[in-house]
C-alpha positions as CSV (number, residue, x, y, z in Angstrom):
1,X,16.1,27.5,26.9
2,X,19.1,25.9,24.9
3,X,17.7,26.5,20.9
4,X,19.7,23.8,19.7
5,X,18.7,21.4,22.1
6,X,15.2,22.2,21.4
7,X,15.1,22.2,17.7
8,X,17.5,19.1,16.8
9,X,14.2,16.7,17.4
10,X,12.1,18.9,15.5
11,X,14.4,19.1,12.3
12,X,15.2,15.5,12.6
13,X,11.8,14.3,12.4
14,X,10.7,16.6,9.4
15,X,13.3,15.6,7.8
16,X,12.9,12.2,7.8
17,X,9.3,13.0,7.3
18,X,10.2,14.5,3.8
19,X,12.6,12.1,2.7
20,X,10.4,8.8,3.6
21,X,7.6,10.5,1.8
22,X,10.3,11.5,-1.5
23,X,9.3,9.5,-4.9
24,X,11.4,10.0,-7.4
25,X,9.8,10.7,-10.7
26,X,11.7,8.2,-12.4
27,X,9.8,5.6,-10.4
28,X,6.5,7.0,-10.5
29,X,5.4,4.2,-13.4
30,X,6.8,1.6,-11.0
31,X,4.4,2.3,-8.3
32,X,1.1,2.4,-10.4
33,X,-1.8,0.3,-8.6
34,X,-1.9,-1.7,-11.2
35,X,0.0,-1.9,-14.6
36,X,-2.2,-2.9,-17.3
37,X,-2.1,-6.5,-17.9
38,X,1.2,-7.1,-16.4
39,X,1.6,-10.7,-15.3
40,X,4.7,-10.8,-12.5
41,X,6.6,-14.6,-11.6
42,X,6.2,-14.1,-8.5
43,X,5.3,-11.1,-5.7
44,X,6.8,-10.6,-2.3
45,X,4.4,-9.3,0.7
46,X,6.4,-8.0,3.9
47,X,5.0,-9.6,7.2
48,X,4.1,-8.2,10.5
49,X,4.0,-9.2,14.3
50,X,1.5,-11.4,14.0
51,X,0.2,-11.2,17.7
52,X,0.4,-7.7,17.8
53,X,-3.3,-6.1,17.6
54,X,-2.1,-2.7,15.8
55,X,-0.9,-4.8,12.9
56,X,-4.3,-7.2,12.3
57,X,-5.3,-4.8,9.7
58,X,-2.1,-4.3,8.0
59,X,-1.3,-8.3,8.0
60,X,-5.2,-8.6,6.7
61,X,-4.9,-5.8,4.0
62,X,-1.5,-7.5,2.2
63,X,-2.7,-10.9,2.4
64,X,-6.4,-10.0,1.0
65,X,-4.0,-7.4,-1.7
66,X,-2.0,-11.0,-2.6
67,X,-4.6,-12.7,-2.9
68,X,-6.5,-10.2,-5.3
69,X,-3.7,-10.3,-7.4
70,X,-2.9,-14.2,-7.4
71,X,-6.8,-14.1,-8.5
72,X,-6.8,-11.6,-10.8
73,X,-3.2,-13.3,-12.6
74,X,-1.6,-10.4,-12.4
75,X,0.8,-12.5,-9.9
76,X,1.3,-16.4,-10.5
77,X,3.3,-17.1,-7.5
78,X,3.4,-15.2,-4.3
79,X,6.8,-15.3,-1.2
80,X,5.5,-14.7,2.1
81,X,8.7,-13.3,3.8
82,X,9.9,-12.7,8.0
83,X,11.0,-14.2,10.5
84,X,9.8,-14.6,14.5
85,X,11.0,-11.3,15.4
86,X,8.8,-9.6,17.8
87,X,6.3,-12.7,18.4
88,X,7.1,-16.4,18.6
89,X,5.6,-17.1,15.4
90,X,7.4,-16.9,11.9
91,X,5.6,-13.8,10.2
92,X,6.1,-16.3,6.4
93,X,4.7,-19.2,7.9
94,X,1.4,-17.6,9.3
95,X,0.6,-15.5,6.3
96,X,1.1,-18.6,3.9
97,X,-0.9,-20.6,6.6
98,X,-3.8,-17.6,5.7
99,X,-3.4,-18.0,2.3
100,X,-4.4,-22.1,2.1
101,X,-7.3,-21.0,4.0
102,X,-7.8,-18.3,1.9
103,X,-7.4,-21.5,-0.9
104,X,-4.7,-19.4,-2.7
105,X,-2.9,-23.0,-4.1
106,X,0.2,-24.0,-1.8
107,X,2.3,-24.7,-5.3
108,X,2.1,-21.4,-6.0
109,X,3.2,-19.3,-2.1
110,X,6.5,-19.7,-0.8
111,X,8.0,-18.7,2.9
112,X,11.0,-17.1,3.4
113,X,11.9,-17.3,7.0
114,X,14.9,-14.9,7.3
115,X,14.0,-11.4,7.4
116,X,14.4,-9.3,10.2
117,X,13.3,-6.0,8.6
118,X,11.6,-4.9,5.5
119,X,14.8,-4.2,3.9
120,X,15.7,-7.6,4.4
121,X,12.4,-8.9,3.5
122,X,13.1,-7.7,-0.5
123,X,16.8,-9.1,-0.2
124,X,16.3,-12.5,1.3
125,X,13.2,-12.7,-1.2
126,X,14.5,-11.2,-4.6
127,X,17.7,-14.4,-3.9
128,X,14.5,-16.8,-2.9
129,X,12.8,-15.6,-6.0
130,X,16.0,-16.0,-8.6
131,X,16.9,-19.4,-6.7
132,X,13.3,-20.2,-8.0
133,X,13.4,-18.9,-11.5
134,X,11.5,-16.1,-11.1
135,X,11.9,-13.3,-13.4
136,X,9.6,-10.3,-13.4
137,X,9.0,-9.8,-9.8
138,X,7.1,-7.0,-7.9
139,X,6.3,-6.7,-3.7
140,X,2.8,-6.2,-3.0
141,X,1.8,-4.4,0.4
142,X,0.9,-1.0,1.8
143,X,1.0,2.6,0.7
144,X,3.5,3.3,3.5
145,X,5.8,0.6,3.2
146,X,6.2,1.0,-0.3
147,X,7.2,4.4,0.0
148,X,10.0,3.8,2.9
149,X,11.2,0.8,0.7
150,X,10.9,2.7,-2.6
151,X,15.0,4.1,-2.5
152,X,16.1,1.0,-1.2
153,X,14.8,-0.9,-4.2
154,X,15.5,1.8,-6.7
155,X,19.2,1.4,-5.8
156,X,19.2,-2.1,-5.0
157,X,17.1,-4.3,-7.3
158,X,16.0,-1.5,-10.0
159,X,14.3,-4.4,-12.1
160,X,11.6,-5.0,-8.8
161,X,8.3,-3.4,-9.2
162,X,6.0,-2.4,-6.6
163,X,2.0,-2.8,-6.3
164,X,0.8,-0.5,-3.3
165,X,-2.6,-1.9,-2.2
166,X,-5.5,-0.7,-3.7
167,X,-8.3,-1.0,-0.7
168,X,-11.3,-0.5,-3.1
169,X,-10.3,-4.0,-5.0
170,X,-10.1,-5.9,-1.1
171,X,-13.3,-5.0,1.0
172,X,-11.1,-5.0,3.9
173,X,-13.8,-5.0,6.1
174,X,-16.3,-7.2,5.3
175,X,-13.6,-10.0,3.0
176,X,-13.5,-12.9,4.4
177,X,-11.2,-14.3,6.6
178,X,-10.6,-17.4,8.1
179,X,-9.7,-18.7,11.7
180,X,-6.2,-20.1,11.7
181,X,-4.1,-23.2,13.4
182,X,-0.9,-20.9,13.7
183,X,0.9,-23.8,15.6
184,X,2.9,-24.9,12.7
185,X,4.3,-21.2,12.9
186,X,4.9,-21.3,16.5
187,X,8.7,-20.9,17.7
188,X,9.8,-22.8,21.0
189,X,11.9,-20.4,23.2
190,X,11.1,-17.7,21.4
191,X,13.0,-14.7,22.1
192,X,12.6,-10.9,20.7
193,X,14.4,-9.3,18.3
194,X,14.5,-6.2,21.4
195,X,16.4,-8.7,23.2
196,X,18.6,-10.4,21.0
197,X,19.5,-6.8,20.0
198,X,20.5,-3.4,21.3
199,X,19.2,-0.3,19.6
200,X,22.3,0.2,17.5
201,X,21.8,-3.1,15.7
202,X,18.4,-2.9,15.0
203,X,19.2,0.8,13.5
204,X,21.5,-1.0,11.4
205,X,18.9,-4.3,10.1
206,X,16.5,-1.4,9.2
207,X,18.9,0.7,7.2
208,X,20.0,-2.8,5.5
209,X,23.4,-3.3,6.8
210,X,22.9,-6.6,8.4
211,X,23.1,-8.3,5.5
212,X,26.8,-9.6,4.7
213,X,26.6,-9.2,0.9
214,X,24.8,-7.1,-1.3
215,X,22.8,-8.6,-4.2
216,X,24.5,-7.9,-6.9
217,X,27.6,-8.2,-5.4
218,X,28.0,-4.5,-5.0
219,X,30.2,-3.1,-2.2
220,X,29.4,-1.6,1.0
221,X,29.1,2.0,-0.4
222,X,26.6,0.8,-3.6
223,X,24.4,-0.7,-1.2
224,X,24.1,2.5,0.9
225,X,20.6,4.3,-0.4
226,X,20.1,8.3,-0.7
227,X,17.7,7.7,2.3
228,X,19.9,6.2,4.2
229,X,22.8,8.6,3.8
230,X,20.9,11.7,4.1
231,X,19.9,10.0,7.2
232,X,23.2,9.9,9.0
233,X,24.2,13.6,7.4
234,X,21.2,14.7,9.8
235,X,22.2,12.2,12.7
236,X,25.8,13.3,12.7
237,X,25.3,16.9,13.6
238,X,23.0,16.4,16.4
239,X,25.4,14.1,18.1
240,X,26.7,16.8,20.2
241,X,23.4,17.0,22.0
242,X,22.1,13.2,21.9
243,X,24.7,10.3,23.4
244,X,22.4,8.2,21.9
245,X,22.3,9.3,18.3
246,X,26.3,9.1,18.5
247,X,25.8,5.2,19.4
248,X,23.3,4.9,16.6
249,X,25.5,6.9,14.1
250,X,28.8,5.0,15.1
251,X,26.5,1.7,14.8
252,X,25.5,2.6,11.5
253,X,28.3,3.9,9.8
254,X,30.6,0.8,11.0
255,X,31.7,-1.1,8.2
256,X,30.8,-4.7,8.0
């Protein structure tokens, strides 16, 4: 049996493991549940396929977590951010459409239809959120996806907050939740992001690099995360063993 061969997968995937489950402890405050009587501008939630049945819970749970925190003012406005990327219907359209019937007030939610991943759900939504006037601004979702987007943000937009959902304030299960007219989201001649992209480019939109300029107008190399280059130092050795990561690496480390 060839060790290396053998082992490369392993090592790969407890690595990444580790380092998608690292917090820093500088950032610990930023992801309490809730932070006292902290009143944000304006939060961002993530979306999800929307016709995909493994993601009804997850699209329920960071609606319902928005909505607790629109009622509870500790958010006055709320983005709704994605695009149609692996269903023809826009991911910021449908959750707004869930938060009118969820009588969340349509002055106060926003869509922002350009995001392809989650990194580029907190860049196109941070600009939507300054374009706005929005200030103090946190993103609202999931345990999980807080932590993979925790070093992005960090390095990124270190004055965004994040409020992983607390499921004892939703009653996920029995909350109510309303049937929806997703037409208005519908896109004609859809087609999937799997489609429109090869593997390579999609590695790149989820490490960030699809977007042309960073933020704060910071160059290639400040918008690269810790996460992100530890990454490719694991990807690069095992290239001798996978044609495939060397596509992915070579993708990757492209510049722009």
């Amino acid at each position: 049996m060839n060790y290396r061969r053998f082992s490369t997968p392993a090592f790969l995937s407890c690595a990444i493991t580790f380092l998608c489950s690292y917090v820093h402890p500088h950032d610990k405050q930023k992801t309490k549940k809730e932070k006292g009587n902290d009143t944000y501008d304006v939060i961002i939630v993530p979306g999800v396929p929307y016709e995909d049945p493994a993601m009804k819970l997850i699209l329920k749970s960071r609606i319902l977590w928005a909505k607790y925190l629109y009622d509870t003012k500790t958010a006055r406005n709320i983005i709704f951010s994605g695009s149609s990327v692996y269903s023809p219907y826009v991911e910021g359209h449908i959750m707004r459409i869930y938060a009118d019937s969820l009588r969340i007030p349509s002055k106060h939610t926003f869509s922002e239809t350009q995001a392809e991943h989650s990194t580029e759900n907190i860049y196109y939504s941070v600009l939507m959120a300054r374009k706005l006037g929005f200030k103090k601004i946190a993103v609202a979702t999931d345990q999980y996806q807080a932590v993979i987007l925790n070093l992005y943000i960090r390095k990124n937009f270190p004055e965004v907050e994040i409020l992983p959902i607390d499921y004892e304030k939703i009653d996920l299960f029995t909350a109510y939740w309303p049937e929806i007219d997703e037409t208005p989201a519908f896109v004609e001649n859809f087609v999937s992001l799997v489609k429109r992209e090869n593997p390579g480019k999609r590695f790149k939109g989820t490490l960030g690099r699809n977007v042309n300029d960073a933020a704060n107008d910071s160059t290639y190399e400040n918008t690269r995360t810790p996460f992100i280059s530890g990454l490719l130092r694991m990807v690069k050795p095992a290239m001798a063993t996978s044609p495939f990561l060397s596509v992915i690496y070579n993708t990757a480390t492209k510049q722009p």
